[in-house]
N, C-alpha and C positions, 0 to 999 in steps of 0.2 A: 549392533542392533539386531534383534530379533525381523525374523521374515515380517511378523505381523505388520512391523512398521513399516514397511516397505509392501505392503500388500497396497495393489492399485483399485481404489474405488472408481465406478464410473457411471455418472448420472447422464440422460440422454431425454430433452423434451419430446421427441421424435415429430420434429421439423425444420432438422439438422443443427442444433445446437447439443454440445455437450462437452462434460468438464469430468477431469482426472484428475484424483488428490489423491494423497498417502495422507498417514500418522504422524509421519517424522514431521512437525513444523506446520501441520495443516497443510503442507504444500501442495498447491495446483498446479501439477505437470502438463495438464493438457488442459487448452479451449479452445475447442472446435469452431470452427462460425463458419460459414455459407460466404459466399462474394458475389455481387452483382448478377451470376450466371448461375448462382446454384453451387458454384464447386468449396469443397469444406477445406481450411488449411485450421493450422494452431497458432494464433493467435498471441502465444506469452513463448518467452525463451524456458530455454530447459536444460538439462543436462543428457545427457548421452543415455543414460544407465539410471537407474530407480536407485542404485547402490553408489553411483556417485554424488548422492544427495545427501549420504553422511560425512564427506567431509566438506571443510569450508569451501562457502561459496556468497557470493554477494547479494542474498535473502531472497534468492530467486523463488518466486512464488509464494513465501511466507506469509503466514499470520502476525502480525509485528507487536508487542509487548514484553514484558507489564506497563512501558512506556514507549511509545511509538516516535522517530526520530530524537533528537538529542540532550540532554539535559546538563546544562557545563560543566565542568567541572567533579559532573558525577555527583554531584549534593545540591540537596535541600534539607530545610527547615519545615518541621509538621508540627504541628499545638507544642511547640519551645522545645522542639528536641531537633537536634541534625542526626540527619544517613548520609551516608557514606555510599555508595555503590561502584562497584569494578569498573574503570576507564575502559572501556576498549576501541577509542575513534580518537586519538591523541589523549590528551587531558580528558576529555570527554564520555559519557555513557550514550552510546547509539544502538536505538532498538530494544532496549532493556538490557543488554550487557551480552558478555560473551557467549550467558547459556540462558538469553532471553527465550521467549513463545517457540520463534522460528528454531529453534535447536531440539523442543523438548516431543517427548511424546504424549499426540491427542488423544481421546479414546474417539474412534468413529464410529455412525453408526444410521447406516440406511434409514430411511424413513417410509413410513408407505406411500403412494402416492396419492395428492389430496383429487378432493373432489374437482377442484377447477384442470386439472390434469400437471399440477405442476409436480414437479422432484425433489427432493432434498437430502442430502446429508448433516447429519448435526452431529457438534465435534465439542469434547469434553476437557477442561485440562483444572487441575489442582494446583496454584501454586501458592507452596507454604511462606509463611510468614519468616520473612527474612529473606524468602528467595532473593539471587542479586544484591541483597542488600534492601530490599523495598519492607515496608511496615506492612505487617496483616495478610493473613489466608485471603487466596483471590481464588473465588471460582466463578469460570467461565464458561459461558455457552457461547457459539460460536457455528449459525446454523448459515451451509449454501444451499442457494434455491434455482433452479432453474424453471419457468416461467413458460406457458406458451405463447408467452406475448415476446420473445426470442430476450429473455433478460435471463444476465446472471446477479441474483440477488445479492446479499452477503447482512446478515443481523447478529450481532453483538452483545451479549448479555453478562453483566458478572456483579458476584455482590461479596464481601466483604466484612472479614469480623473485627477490624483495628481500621482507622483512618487511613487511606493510603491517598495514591495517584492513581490515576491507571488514564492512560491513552493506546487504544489499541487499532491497527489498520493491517493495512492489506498488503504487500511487496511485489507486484507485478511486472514482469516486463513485458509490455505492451506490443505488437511490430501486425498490424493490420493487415500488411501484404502477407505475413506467413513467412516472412524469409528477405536480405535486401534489408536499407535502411528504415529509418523512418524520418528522416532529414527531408523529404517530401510528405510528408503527413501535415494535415494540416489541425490546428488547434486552437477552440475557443475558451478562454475561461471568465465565469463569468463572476469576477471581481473588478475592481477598482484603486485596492490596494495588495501591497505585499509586503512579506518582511524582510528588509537589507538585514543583512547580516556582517559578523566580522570574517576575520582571515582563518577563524577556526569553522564555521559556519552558523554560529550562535545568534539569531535575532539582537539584533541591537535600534532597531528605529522600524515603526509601520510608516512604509513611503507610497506615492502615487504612484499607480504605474504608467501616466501619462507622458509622455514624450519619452519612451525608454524600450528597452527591448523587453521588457517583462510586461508590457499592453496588448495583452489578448482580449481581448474586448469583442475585436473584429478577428475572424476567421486570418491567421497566419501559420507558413510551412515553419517547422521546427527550422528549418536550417536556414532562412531568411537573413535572422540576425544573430544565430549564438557565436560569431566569429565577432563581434564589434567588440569593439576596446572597452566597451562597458564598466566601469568600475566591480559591478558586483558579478558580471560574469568572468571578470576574471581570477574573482578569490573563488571561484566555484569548481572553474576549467569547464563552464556552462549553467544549465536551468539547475540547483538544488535548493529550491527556495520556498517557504509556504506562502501562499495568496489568502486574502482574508477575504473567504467569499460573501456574497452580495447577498440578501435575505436571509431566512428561517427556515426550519423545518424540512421536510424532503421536498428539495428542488432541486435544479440542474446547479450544477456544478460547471462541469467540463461536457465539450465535444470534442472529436477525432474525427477526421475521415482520412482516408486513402484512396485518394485519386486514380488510384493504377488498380485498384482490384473492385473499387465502391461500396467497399464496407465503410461501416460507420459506427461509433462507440460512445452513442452519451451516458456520462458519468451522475447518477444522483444521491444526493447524500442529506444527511441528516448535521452532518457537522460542521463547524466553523472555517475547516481550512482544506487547503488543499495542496500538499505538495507535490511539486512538478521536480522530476528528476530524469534529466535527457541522457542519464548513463556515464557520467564522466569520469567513473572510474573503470570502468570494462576497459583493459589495456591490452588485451588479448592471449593473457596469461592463462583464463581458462578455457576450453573447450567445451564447445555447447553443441547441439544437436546436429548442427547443420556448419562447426570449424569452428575458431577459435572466437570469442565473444570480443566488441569491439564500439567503443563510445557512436553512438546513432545504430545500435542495432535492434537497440527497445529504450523505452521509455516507462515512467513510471508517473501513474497519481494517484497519491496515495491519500485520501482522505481522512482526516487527523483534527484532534485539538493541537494547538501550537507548539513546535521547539519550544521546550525549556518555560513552559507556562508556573510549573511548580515555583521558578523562580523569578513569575514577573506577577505580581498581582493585576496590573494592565489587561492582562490576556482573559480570554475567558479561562472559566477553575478546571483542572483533572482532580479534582477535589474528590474521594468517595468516601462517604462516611457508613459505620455499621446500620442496617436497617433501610437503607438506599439501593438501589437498582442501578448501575450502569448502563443506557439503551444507543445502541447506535445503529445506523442503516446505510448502507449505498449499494445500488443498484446500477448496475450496468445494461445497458439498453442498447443492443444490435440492431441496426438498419441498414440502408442502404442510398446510394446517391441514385 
């Protein structure tokens, strides 16, 4: 990869929040956040080196598409024709495929700063028709905001000259304290139901989350209950599941806090679901900034239309058709206990 791709952008509201991306994957290497006392840490895991971020790594920080989480089997059916797309999650197509969003080169490109005092980079990517195996030139905007109201925004834009899918999110690994687990973090979300999945992790049934360990409802520490015998936490090895969130439009989603530093991180979105992923495959095989990466060292929610929707007409549509707009929104909101 060229330098360019690896050139580090960095937006700053100057009230102590600020975020670090590259080209390669949209990726955010850096989010700054203030705790309780004023003091800044980062917020999402990382890698060591700006230059360790061209080989594989598990979508740390990525922009997640042409299809965001899993699609079985790799195919769907679009107006009486099947695709085919590259496996690369067993049988499975996860995140768009091996050379999905998070792999390709963005074009970035400062923004000036608006009137209300916010920041922004807005991030450009071309993918042609057949990319992955998907139907139809997808172009996408793909703009972050930083807010003086201490948010990092995130808005989603693409349109489309052949009928395709598109689901597109965010990859983050979360860890409030800056460092340490997050198995003390505590987490709201505000759904009702979620999707069991099988042994591959494919949605197979929307279930309640009442009487189960997937009931965030009420404010609960990650590490409470991901050790129970749980049927679906154990095809997971923990939380990898979409929740089908409660209401419309831009509303909360998720909360986070961390007790040990009093940051706080509500999640607001424009979309249907919300996957919860407490890291359960971080085995400690790679090396992150701070030693080797390790299941409860981040978390992730990623704000999404549903696993494998192409192939459930049930679900709400990833449906885009030519002369259509793709819009999506989530915004992350820093505070404090």
């Amino acid at each position: 990869m060229s330098e360019a791709v690896l050139r580090e952008f960095t937006l700053d509201n100057g009230a102590g929040l600020s975020l670090s991306a590259i080209a390669l994957g949209g990726i955010v290497t850096a989010l700054r956040v203030p705790d309780r006392q004023g003091r800044i840490a980062n917020v999402v895991l990382g890698l060591p080196r700006l230059a360790d971020y061209e080989q594989p790594h598990p979508h740390l920080g990525t922009i997640v598409g042409r299809y965001a989480n899993r699609i079985a089997r790799g195919r769907f059916a679009l107006d009486g024709q099947d695709f085919q797309l590259p496996a690369n999650d067993g049988a499975n197509t996860l995140h768009g495929g091996p050379q999905g969003f998070g792999r390709r080169r963005w074009d970035i490109t400062p923004l000036p700063p608006a009137a209300d005092g916010s920041v922004a980079l807005e991030l450009r990517l071309a993918s042609e028709d057949g990319d992955q195996g998907f139907p139809g030139r997808l172009d996408v905007v793909v703009r972050y905001t930083l807010t003086r109201r201490m948010e990092w925004r995130i808005d989603y834009e693409a349109r489309c000259d052949r009928s395709t899918v598109v689901n597109l999110s965010h990859h983050d690994y979360f860890n409030l304290s800056g460092g340490g687990s997050v198995l003390d973090h505590r987490l709201t979300i505000a759904a009702q139901r979620f999707c069991a999945v099988d042994e591959a992790l494919i949605p197979q049934e929307v279930a309640t989350v009442a009487g189960t360990p997937f009931d965030f409802r009420q404010p609960a520490a990650i590490g409470a209950r991901i050790r129970e015998p749980h049927a679906q936490l154990l095809r997971a090895r923990g939380y990898d599941h979409n929740w089908v969130l409660d209401g419309e439009g831009l509303r909360l989603a998720a909360r986070l806090e961390d007790p040990a530093s009093g940051r706080v991180m509500e999640v607001h979105t424009t979309e249907p679901g919300l996957q919860f992923y407490s890291g359960n495959f971080l085995d400690g095989s790679l090396a992150g900034r701070d030693g080797a990466l390790r299941q409860g060292d981040g978390l992730c929610l990623e704000t999404q239309h549903f696993p494998d929707a192409p192939n459930r007409p049930d679900f709400p549509s990833t449906l885009l058709r030519p002369g259509e707009t793709f819009r999506s929104t989530t915004v992350h909101r820093f505070t404090h206990l």
